[in-house]
C-alpha positions in Angstrom: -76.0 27.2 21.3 -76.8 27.9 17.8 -73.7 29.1 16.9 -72.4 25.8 18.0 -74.5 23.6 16.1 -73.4 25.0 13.0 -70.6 25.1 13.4 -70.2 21.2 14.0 -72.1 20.6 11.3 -69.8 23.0 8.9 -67.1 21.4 9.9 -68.7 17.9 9.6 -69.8 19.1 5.9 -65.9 20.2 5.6 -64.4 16.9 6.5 -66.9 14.8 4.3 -66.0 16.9 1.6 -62.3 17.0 1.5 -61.8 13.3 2.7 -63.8 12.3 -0.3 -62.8 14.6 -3.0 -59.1 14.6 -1.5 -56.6 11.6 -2.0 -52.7 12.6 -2.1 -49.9 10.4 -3.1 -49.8 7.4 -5.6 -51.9 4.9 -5.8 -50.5 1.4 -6.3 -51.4 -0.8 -9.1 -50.6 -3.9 -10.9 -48.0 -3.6 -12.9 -48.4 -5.0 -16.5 -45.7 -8.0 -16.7 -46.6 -9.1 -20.4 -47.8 -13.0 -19.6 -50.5 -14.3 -20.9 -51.6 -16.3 -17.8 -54.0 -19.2 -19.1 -57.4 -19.7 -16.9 -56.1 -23.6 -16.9 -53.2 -25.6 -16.1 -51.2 -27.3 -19.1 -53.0 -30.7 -18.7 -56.0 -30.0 -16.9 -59.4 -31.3 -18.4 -61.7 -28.7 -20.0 -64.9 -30.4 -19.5 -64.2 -31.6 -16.0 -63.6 -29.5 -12.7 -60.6 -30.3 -10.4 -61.2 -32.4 -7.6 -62.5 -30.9 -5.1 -62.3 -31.6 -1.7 -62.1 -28.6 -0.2 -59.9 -27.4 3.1 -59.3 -30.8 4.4 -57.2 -32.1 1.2 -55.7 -34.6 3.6 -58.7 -36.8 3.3 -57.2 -38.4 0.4 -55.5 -40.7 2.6 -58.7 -42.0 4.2 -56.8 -42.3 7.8 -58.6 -41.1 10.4 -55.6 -41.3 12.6 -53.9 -38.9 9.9 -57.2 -36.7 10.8 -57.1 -36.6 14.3 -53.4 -35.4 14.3 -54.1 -32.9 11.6 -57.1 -31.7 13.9 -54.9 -31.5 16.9 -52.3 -29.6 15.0 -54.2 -26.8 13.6 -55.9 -26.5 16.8 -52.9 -26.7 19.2 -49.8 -25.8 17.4 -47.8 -23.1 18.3 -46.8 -21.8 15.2 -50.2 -21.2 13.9 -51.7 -19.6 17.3 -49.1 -17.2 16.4 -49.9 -16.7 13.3 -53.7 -16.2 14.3 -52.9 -13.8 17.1 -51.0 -11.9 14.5 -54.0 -11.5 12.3 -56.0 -10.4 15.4 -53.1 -7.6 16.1 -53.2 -6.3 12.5 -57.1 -6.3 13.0 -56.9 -4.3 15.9 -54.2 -1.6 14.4 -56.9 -0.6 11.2 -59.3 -0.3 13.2 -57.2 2.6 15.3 -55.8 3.9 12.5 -59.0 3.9 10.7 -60.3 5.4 13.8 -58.1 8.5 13.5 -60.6 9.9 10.8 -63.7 10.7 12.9 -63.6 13.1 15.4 -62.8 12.4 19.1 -65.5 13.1 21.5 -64.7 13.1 25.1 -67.0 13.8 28.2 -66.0 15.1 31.6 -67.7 15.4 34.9 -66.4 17.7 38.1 -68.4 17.1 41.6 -67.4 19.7 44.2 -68.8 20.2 47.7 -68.1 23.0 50.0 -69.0 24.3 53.5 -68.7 28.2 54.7 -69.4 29.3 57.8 -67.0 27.1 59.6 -67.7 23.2 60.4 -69.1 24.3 63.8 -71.3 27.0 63.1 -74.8 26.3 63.0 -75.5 29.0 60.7 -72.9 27.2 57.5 -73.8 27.0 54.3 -73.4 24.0 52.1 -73.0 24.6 48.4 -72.2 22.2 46.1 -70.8 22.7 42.7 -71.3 20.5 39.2 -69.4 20.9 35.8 -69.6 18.6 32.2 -67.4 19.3 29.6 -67.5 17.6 26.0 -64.6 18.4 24.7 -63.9 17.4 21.0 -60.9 16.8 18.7 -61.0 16.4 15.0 -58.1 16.8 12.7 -59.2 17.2 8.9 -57.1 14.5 6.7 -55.9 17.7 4.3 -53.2 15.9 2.7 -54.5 11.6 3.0 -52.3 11.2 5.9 -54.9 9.3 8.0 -56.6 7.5 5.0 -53.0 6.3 3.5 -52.2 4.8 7.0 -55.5 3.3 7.3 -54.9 1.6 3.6 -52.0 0.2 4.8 -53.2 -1.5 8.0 -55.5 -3.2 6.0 -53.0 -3.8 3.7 -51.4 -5.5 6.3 -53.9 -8.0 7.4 -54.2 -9.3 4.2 -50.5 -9.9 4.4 -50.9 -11.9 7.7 -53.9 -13.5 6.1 -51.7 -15.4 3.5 -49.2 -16.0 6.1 -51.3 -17.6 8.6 -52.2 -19.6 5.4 -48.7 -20.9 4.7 -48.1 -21.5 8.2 -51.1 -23.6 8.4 -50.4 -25.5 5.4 -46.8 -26.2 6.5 -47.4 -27.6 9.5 -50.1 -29.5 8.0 -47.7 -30.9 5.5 -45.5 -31.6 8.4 -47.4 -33.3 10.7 -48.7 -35.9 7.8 -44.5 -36.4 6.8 -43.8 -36.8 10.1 -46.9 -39.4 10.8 -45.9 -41.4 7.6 -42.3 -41.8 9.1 -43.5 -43.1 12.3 -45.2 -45.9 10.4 -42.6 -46.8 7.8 -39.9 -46.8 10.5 -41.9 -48.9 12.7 -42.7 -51.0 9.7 -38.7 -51.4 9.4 -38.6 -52.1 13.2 -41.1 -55.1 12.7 -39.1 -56.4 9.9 -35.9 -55.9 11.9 -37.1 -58.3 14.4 -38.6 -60.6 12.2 -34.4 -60.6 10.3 -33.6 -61.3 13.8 -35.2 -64.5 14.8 -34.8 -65.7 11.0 -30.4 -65.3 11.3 -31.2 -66.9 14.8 -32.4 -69.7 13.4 -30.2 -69.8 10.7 -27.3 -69.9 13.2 -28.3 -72.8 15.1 -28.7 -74.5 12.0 -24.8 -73.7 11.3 -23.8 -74.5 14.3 -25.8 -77.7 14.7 -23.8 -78.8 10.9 -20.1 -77.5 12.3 -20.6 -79.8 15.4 -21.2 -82.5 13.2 -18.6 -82.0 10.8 -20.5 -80.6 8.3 -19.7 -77.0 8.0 -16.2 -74.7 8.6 -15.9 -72.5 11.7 -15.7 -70.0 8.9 -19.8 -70.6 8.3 -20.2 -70.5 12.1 -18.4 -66.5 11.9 -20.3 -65.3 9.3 -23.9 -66.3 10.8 -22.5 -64.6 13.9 -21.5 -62.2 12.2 -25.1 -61.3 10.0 -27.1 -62.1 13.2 -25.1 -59.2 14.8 -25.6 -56.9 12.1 -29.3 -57.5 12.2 -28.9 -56.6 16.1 -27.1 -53.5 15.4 -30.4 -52.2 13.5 -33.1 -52.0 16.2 -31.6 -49.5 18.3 -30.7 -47.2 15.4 -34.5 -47.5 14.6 -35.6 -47.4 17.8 -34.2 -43.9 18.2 -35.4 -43.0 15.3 -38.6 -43.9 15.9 -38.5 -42.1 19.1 -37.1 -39.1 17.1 -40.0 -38.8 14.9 -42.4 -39.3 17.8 -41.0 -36.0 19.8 -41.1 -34.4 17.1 -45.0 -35.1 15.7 -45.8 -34.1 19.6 -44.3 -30.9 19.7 -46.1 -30.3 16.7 -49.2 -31.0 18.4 -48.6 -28.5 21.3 -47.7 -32.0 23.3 -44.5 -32.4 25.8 -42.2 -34.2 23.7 -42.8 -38.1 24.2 -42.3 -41.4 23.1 -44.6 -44.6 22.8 -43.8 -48.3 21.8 -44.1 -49.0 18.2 -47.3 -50.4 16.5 -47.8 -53.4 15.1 -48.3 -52.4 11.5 -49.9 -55.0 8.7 -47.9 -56.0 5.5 -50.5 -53.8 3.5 -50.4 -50.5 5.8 -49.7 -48.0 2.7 -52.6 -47.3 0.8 -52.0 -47.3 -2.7 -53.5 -43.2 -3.7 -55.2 -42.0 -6.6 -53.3 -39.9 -8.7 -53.3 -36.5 -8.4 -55.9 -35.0 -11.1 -54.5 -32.0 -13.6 -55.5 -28.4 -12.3 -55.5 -29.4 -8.4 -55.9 -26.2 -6.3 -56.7 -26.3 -2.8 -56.6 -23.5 0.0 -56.5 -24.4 3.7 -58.4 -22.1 6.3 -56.9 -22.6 9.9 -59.1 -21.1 13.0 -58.0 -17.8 14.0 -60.4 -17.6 16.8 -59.9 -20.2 19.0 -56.9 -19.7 21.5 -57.3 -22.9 24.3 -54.5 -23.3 25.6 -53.1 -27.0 24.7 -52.6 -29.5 27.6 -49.5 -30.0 28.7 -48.7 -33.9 29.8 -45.7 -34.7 31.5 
């Protein structure tokens, strides 16, 4: 039993030892490019700090609608569970391959339970039999096999990182173009109508001055004629309207659908502040949350 102690521990002693001292094969680093990068942008102030308002830059809009649909998106979309259940894979692969450098320790039981004597005889004897193993495996990393694959797992979840970043932002970006559209086209829609009942009006003028004698048939034609146009317009913004609407859903994790247009006021773009010099902002989507959206039909 003493034997086997020290043993374990020489070996132990051995492993420590050569992992640490040993590291084969090139190790990467930055290469020198020869640009002076400056710790500023071009125009940024030197006395003041960039704006900062953190993850949720959208809130430069001050629309909580545009916040509630950002919420849902980052919460629901597709794109960016995907992105987050990548992070969680590449999470999961260091820590095997990182778990391929300590040694592998298994234990095993054996029961066993015999008669002899026959099953009838009185005189039998019972014996029963128990066996634990610990059998162990350890492979010594001689030439940085194990730790170069274990540098590159985590290599790659800082690659997934930054993509689960760009996804985020993208959809992000997205889902507030896509909003914006909805309201501009239903703005047009509004004004569509409002063309409508104006060339209407204008019409019956017309025609009211041609059936006195006032006006040529050719007037009559051409009010008809603008009055048409202006007709022609609303279903070409009602599908895209509806477009733009399916579209904004399925970035939400929705069914695709489609709603009546809104009623929007003269004044319903806000005028924004302009964007300051030296504006960096990072956006950090959930990678733990996986609920499931809610499908409606």
């Amino acid at each position: 039993m003493r034997h086997q102690i020290f043993y374990c521990t020489l070996i132990a002693v051995t492993y420590l030892f050569v992992s640490g001292c040993i590291n084969l094969g090139p190790v990467y680093s930055r290469p020198d490019v020869n640009i002076d990068v400056p710790k500023l942008y071009q125009y940024a102030q030197s006395d003041k700090s960039p704006l900062e308002i953190g993850d949720r830059w959208w809130a430069v809009f001050k629309d909580p609608e545009i916040d509630r649909l950002v919420e849902q998106a980052l919460e629901y979309n597709w794109d960016i569970q995907q992105a987050a259940a990548r992070v969680l894979e590449t999470r999961a692969r260091y820590v095997q391959a990182r778990a391929d450098r300590f040694p592998d320790i298994d234990v095993q039981g054996t029961g066993d339970r015999r008669r002899f004597g026959g099953a009838r005889s009185a005189s039998g004897q019972t014996v029963n039999t128990y066996a634990l193993t610990a059998p162990a495996f350890f492979e010594i990393d001689l030439w940085s096999k194990l730790a170069k694959a274990s540098k590159a797992a985590w290599d790659d979840i800082l690659l997934e990182e930054e993509n689960r970043h760009t996804v985020a932002q993208t959809i992000v970006a997205e889902t507030i173009t896509l909003y914006l559209q909805m309201e501009a086209t239903e703005r047009r829609l509004q004004l569509a109508y409002q063309s409508i009942e104006t060339f209407r009006l204008s019409l019956q003028f017309v025609e009211t001055r041609y059936s006195r004698g006032l006006t040529s048939a050719l007037d009559v034609r051409q009010a008809r004629r603008i009055l048409a146009g202006a007709e022609a317009l609303v279903p070409e913004f009602q599908q895209q309207l509806g477009i733009i609407q399916q579209q904004l859903a399925i970035l939400l994790g929705k069914y695709p659908e489609t709603r009546s247009a809104r009623q929007q006021p003269e004044d319903y773009y806000q005028r924004l502040e302009p964007v300051p010099p030296g504006l960096r902002v990072w956006l950090q989507a959930p990678i733990s949350k996986h609920r499931m959206p809610t499908r409606s039909v």
